[in-house]
PDB file of N, CA, C and O in Angstrom:
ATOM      1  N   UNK A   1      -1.297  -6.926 -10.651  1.00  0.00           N
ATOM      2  CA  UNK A   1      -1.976  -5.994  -9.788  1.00  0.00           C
ATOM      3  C   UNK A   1      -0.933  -5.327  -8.894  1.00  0.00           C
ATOM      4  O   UNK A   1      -0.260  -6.029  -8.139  1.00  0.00           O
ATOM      5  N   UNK A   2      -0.760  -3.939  -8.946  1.00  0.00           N
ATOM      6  CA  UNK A   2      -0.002  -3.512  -7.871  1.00  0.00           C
ATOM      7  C   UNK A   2      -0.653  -3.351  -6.496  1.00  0.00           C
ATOM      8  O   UNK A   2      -1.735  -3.917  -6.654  1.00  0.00           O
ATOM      9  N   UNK A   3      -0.623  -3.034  -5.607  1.00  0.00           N
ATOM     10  CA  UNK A   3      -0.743  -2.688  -3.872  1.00  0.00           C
ATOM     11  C   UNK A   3       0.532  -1.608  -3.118  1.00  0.00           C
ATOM     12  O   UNK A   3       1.761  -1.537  -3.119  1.00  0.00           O
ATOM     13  N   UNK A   4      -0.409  -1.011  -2.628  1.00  0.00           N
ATOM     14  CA  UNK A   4       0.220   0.013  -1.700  1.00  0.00           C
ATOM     15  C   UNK A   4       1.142  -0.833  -0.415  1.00  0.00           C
ATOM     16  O   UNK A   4       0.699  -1.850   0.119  1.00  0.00           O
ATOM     17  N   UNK A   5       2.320  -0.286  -0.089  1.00  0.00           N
ATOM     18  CA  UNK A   5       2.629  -0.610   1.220  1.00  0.00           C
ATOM     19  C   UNK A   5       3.370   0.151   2.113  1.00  0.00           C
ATOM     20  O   UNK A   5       3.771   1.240   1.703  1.00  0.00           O
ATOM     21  N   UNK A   6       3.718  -0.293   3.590  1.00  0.00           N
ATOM     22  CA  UNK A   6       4.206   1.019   4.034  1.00  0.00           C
ATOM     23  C   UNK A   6       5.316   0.090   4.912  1.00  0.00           C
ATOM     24  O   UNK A   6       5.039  -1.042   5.308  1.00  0.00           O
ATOM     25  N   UNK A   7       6.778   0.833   5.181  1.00  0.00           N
ATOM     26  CA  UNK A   7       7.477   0.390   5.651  1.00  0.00           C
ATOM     27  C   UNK A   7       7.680   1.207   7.243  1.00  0.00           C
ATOM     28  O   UNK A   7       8.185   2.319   7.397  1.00  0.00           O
ATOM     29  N   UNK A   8       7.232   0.467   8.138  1.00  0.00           N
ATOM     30  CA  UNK A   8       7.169   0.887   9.387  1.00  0.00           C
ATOM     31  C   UNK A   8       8.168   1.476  10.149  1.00  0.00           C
ATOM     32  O   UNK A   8       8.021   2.372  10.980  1.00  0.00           O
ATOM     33  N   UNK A   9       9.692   0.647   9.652  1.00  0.00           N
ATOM     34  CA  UNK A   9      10.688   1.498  10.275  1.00  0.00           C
ATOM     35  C   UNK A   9      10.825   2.738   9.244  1.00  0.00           C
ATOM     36  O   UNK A   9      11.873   3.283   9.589  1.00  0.00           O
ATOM     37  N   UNK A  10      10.442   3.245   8.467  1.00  0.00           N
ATOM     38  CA  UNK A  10      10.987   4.513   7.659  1.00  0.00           C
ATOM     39  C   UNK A  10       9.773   5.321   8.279  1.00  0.00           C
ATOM     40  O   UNK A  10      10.211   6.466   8.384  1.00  0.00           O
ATOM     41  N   UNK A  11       8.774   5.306   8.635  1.00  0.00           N
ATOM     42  CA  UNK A  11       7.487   6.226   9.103  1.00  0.00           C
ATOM     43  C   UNK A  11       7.877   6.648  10.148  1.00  0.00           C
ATOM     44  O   UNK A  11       8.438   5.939  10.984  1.00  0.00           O
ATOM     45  N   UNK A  12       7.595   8.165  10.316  1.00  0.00           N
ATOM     46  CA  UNK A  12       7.657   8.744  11.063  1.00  0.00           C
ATOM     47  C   UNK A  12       6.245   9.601  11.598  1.00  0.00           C
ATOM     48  O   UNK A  12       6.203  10.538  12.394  1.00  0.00           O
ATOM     49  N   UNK A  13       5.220   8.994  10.935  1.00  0.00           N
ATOM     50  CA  UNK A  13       3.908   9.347  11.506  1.00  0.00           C
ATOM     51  C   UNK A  13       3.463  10.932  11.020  1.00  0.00           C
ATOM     52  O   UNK A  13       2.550  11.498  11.621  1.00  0.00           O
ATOM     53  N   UNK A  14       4.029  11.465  10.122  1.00  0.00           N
ATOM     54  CA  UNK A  14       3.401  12.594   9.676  1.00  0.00           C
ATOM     55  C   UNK A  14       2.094  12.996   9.695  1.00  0.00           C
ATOM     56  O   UNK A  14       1.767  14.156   9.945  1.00  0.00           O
ATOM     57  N   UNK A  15       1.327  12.116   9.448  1.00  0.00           N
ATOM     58  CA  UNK A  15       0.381  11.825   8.715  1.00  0.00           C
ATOM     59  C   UNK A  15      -0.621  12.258   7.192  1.00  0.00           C
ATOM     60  O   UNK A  15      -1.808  12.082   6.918  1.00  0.00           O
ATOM     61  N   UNK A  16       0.623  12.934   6.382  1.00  0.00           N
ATOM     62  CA  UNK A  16       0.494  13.219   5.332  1.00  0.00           C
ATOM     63  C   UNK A  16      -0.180  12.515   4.534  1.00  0.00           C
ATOM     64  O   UNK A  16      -1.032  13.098   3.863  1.00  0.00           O
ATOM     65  N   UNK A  17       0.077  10.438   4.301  1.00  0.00           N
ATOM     66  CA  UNK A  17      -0.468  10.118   3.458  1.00  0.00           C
ATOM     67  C   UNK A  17      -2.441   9.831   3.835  1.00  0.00           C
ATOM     68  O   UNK A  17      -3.356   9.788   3.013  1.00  0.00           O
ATOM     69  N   UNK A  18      -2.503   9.697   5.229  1.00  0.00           N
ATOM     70  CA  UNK A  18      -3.857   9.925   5.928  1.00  0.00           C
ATOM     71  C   UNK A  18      -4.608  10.905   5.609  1.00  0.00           C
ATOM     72  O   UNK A  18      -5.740  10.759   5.148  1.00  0.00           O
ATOM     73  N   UNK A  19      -4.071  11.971   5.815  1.00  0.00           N
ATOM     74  CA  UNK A  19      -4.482  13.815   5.383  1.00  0.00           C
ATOM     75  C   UNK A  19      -4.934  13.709   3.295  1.00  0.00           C
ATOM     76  O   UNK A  19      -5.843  14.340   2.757  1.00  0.00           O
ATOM     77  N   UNK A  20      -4.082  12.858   2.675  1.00  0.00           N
ATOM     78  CA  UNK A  20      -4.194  12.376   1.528  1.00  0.00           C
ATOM     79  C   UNK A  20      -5.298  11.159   0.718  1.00  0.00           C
ATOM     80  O   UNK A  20      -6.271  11.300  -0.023  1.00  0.00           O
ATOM     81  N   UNK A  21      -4.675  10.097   1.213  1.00  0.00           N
ATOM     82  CA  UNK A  21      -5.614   9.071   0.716  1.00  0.00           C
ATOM     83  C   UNK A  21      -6.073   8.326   2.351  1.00  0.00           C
ATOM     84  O   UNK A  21      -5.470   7.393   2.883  1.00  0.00           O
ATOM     85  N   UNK A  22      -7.362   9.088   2.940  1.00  0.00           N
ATOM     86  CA  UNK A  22      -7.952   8.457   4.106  1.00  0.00           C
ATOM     87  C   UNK A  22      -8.737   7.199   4.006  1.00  0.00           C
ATOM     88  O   UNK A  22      -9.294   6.687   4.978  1.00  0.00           O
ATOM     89  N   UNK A  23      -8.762   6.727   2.826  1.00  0.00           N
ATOM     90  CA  UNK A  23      -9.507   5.377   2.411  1.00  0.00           C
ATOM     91  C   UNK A  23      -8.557   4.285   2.469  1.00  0.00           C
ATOM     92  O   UNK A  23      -8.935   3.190   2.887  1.00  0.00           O
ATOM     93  N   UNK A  24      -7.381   4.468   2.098  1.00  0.00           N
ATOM     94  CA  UNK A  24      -5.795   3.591   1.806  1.00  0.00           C
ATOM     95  C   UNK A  24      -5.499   3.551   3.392  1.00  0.00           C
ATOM     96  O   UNK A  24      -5.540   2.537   4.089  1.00  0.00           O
ATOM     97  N   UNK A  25      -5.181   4.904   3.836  1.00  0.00           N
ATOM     98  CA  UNK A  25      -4.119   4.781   5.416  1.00  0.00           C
ATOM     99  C   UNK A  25      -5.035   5.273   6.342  1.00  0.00           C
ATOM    100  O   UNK A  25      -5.966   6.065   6.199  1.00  0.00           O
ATOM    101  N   UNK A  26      -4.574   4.609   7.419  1.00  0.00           N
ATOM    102  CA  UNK A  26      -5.065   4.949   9.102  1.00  0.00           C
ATOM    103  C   UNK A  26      -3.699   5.067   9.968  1.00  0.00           C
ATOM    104  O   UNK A  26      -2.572   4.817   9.539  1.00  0.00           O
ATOM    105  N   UNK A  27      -4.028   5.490  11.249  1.00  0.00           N
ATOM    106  CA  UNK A  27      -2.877   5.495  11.898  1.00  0.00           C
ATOM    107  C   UNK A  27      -3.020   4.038  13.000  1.00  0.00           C
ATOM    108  O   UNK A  27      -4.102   3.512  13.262  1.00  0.00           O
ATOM    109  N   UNK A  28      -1.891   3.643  13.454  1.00  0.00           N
ATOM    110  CA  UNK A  28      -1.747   2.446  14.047  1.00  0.00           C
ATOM    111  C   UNK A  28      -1.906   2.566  15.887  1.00  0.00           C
ATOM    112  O   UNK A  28      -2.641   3.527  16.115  1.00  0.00           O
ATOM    113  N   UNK A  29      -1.603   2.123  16.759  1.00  0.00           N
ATOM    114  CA  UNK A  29      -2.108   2.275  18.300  1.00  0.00           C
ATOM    115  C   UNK A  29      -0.044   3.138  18.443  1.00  0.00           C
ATOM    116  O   UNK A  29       0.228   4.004  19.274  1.00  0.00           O
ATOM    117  N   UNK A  30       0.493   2.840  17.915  1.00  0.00           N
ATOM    118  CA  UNK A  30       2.045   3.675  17.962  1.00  0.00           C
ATOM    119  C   UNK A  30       2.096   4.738  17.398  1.00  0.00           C
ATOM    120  O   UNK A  30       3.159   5.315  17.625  1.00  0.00           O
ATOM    121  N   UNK A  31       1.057   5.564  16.406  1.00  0.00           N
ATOM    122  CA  UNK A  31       0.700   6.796  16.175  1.00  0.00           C
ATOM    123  C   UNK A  31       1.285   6.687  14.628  1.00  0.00           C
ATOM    124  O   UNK A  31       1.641   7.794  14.225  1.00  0.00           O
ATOM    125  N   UNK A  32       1.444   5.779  13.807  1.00  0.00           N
ATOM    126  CA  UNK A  32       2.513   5.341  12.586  1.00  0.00           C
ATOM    127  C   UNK A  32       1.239   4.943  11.595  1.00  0.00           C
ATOM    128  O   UNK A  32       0.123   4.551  11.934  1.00  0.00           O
ATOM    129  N   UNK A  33       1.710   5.147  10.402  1.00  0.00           N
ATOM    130  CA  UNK A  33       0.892   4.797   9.312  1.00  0.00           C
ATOM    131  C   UNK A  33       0.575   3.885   9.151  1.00  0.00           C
ATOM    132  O   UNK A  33       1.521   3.166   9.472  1.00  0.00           O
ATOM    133  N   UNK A  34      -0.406   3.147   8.749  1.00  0.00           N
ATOM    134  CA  UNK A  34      -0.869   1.640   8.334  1.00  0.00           C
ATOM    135  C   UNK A  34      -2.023   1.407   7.218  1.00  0.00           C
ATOM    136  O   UNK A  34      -3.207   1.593   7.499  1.00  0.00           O
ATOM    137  N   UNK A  35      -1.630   1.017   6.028  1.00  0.00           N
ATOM    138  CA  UNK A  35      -2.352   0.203   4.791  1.00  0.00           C
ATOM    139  C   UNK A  35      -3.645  -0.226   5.107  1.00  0.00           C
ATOM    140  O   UNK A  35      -3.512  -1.377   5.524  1.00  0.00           O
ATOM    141  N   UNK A  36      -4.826   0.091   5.129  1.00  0.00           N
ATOM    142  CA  UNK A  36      -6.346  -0.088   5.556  1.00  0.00           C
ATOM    143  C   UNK A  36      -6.583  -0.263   4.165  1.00  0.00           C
ATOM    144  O   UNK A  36      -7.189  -1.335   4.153  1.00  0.00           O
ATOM    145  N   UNK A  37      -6.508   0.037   3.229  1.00  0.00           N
ATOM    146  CA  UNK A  37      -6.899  -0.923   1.851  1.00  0.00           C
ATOM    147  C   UNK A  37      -5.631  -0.683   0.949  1.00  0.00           C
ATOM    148  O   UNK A  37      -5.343   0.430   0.507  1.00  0.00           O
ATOM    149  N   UNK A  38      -4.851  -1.897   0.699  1.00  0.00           N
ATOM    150  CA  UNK A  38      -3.918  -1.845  -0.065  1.00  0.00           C
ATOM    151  C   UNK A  38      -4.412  -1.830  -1.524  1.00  0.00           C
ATOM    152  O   UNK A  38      -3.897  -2.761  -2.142  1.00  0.00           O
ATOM    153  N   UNK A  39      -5.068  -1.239  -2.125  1.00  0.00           N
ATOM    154  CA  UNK A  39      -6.035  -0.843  -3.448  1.00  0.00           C
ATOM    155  C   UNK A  39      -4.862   0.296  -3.763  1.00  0.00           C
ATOM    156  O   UNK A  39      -4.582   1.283  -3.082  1.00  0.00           O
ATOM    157  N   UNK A  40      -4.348  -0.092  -4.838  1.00  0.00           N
ATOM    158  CA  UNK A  40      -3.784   1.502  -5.572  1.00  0.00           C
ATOM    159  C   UNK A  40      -4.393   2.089  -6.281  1.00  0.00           C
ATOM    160  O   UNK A  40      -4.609   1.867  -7.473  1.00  0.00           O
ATOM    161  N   UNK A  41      -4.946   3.387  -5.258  1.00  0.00           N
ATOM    162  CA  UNK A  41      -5.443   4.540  -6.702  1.00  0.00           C
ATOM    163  C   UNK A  41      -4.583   5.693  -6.628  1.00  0.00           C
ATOM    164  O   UNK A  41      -3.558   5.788  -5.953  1.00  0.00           O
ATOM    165  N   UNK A  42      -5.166   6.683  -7.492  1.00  0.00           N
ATOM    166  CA  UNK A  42      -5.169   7.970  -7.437  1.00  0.00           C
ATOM    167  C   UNK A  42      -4.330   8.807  -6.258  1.00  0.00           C
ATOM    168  O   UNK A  42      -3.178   9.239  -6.292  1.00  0.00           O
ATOM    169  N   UNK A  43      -5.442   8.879  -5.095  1.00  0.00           N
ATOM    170  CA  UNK A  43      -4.986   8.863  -3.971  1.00  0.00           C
ATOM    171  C   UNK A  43      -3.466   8.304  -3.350  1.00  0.00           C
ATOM    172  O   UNK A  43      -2.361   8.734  -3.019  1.00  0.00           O
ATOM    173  N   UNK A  44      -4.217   7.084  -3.443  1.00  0.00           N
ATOM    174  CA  UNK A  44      -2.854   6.859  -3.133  1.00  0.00           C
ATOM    175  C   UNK A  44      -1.122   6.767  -3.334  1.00  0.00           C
ATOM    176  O   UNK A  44      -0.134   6.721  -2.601  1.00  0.00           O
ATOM    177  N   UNK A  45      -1.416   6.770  -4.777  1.00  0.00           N
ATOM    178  CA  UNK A  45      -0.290   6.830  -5.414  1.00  0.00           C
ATOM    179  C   UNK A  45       0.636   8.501  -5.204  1.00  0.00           C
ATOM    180  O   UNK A  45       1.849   8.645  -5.355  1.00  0.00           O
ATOM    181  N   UNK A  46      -0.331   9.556  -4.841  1.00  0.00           N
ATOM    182  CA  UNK A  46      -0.147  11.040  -4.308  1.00  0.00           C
ATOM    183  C   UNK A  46       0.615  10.958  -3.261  1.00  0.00           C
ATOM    184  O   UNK A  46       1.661  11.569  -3.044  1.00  0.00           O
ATOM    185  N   UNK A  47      -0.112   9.926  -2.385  1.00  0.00           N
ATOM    186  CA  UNK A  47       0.309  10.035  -0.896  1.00  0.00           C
ATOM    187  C   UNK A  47       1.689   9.462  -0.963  1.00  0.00           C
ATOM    188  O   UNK A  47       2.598  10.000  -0.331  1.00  0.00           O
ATOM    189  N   UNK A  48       1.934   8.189  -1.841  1.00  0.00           N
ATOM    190  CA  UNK A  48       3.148   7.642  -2.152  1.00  0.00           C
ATOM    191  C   UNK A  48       4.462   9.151  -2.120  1.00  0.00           C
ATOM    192  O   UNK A  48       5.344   9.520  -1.343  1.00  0.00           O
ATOM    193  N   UNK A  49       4.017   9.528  -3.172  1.00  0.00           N
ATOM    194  CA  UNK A  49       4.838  10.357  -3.721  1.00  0.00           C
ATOM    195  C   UNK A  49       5.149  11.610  -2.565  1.00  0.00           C
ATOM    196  O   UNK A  49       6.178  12.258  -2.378  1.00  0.00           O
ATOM    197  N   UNK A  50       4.125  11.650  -2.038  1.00  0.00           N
ATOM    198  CA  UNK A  50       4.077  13.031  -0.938  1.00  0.00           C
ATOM    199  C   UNK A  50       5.044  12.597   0.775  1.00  0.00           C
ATOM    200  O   UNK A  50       5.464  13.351   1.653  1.00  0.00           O
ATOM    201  N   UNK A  51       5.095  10.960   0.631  1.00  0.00           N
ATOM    202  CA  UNK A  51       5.524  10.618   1.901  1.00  0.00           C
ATOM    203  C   UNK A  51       7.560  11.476   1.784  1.00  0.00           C
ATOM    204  O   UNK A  51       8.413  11.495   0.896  1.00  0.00           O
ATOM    205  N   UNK A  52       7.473  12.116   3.453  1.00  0.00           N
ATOM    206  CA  UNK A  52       8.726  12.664   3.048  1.00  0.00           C
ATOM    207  C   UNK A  52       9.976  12.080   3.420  1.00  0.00           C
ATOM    208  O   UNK A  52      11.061  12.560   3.090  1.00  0.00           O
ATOM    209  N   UNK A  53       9.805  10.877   4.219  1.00  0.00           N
ATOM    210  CA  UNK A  53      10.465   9.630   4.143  1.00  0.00           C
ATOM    211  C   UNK A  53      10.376   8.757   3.072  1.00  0.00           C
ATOM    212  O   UNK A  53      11.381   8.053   3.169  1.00  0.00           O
ATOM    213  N   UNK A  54       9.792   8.436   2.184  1.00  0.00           N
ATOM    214  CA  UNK A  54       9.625   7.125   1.314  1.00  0.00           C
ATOM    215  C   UNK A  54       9.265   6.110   1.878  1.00  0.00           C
ATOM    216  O   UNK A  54       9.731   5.056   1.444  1.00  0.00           O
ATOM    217  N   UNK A  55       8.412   6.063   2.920  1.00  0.00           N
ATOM    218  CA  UNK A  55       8.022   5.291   3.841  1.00  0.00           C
ATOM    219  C   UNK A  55       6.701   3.874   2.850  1.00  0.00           C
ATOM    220  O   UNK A  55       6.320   2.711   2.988  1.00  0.00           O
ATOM    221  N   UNK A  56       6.541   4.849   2.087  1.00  0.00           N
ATOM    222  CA  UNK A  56       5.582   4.224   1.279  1.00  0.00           C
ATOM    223  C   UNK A  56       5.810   3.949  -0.652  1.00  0.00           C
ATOM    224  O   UNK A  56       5.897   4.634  -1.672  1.00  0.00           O
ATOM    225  N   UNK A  57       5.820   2.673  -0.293  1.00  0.00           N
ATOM    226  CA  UNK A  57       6.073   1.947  -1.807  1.00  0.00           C
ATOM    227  C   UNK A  57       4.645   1.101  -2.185  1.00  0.00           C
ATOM    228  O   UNK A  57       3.620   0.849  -1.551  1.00  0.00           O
ATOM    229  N   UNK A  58       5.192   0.759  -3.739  1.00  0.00           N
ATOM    230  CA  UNK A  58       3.815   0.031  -4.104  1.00  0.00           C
ATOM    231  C   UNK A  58       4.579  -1.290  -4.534  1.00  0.00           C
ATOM    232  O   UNK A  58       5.800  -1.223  -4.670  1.00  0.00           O
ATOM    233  N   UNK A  59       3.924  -2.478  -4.754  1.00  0.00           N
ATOM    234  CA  UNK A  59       4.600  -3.817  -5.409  1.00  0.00           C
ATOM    235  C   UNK A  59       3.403  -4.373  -5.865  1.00  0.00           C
ATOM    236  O   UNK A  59       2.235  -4.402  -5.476  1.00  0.00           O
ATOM    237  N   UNK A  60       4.220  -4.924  -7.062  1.00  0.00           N
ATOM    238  CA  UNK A  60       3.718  -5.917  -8.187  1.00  0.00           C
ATOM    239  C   UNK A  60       3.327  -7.279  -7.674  1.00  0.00           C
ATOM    240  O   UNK A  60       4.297  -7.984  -7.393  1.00  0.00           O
ATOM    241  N   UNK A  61       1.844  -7.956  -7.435  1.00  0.00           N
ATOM    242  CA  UNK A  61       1.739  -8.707  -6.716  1.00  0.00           C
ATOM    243  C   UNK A  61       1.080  -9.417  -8.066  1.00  0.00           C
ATOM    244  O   UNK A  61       0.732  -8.717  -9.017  1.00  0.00           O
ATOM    245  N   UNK A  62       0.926 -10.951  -8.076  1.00  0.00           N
ATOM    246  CA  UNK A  62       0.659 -11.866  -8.644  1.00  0.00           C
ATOM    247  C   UNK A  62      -1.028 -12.371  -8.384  1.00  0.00           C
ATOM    248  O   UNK A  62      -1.141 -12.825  -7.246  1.00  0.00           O
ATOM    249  N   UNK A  63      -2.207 -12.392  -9.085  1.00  0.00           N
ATOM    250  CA  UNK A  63      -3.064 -12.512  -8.676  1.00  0.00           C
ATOM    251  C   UNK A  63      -3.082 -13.931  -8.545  1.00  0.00           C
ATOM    252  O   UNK A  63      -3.278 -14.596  -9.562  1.00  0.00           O
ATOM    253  N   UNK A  64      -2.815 -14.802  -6.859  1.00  0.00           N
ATOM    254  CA  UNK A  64      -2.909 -16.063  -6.941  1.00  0.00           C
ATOM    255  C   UNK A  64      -3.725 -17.003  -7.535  1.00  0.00           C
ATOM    256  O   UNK A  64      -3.215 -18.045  -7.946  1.00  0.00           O
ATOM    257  N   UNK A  65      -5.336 -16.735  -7.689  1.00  0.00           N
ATOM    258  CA  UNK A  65      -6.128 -17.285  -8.040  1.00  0.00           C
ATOM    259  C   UNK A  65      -6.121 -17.615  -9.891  1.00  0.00           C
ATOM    260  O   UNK A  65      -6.543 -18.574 -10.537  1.00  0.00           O
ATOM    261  N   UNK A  66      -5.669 -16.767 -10.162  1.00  0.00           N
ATOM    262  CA  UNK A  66      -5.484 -16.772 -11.623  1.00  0.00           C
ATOM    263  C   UNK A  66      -3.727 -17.380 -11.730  1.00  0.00           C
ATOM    264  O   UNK A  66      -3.225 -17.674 -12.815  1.00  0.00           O
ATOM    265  N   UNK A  67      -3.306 -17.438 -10.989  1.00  0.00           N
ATOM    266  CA  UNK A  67      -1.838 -18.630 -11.418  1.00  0.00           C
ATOM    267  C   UNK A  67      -1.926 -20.033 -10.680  1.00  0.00           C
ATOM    268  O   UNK A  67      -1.252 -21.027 -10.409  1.00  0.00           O
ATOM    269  N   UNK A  68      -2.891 -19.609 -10.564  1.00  0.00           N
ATOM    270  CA  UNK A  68      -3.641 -21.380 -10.158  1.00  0.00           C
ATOM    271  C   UNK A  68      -4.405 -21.804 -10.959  1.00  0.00           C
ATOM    272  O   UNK A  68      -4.282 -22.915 -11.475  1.00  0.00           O
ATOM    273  N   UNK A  69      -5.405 -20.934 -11.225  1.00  0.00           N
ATOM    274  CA  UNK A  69      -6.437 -22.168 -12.781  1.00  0.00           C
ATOM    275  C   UNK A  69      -4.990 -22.488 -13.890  1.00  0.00           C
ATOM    276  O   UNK A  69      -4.810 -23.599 -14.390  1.00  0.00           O
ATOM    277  N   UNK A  70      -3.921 -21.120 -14.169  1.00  0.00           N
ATOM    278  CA  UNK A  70      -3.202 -21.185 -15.229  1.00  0.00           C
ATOM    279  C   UNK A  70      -2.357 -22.892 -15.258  1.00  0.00           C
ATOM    280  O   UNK A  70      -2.233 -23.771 -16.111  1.00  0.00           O
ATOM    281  N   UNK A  71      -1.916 -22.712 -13.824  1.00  0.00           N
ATOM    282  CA  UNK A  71      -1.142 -24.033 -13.412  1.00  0.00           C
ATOM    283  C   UNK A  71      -1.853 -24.739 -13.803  1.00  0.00           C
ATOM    284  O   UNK A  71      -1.411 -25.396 -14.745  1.00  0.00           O
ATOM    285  N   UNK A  72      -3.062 -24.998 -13.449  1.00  0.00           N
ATOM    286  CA  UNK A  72      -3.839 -26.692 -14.202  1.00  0.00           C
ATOM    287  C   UNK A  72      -4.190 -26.996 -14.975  1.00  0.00           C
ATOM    288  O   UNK A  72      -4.506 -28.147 -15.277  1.00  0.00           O
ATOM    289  N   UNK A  73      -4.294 -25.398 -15.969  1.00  0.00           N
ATOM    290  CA  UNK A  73      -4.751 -25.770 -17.665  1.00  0.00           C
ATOM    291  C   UNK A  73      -3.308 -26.334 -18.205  1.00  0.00           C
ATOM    292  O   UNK A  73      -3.272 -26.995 -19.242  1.00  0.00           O
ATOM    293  N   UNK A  74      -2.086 -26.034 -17.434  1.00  0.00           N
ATOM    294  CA  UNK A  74      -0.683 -26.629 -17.916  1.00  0.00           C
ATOM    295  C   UNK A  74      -0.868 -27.827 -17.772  1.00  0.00           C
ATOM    296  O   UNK A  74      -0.867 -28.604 -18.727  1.00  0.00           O
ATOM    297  N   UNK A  75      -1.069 -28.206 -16.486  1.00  0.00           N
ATOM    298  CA  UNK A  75      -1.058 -29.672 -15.897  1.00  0.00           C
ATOM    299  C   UNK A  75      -1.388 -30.861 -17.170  1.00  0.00           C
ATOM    300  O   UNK A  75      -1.420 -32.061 -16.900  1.00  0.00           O
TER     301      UNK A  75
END
């Protein structure tokens, strides 16, 4: 599963990816971008691309619950 994320020191608060995917980002009480559903879609993957810092990346996350039953059918 990938997920959206945003790196706080590279933001500079545009608010491009907000103006973009308003379901993914909000702005924070420092006026800076912040991940409100780390869900990668469409959207967001735009806003990725549109940030003019690179403030925003996505990562390959491991669905824990499913490398846990896997672990015990090993066991």
């Amino acid at each position: 599963m990938e997920i959206v994320k945003i790196d706080n020191t590279k933001c500079i608060g545009c608010g491009a990816c907000v103006a973009i995917a308003p379901d993914t980002f909000d702005f924070d009480d420092d006026g800076l971008s912040k991940v409100i559903n780390d869900t990668l879609t469409e959207d967001a993957k735009s806003a990725c691309e549109s940030c003019p810092v690179e403030a925003i990346s996505t990562e390959e996350v491991v669905d824990v619950e499913y490398k846990e039953v896997d672990e015990e059918k090993a066991a």
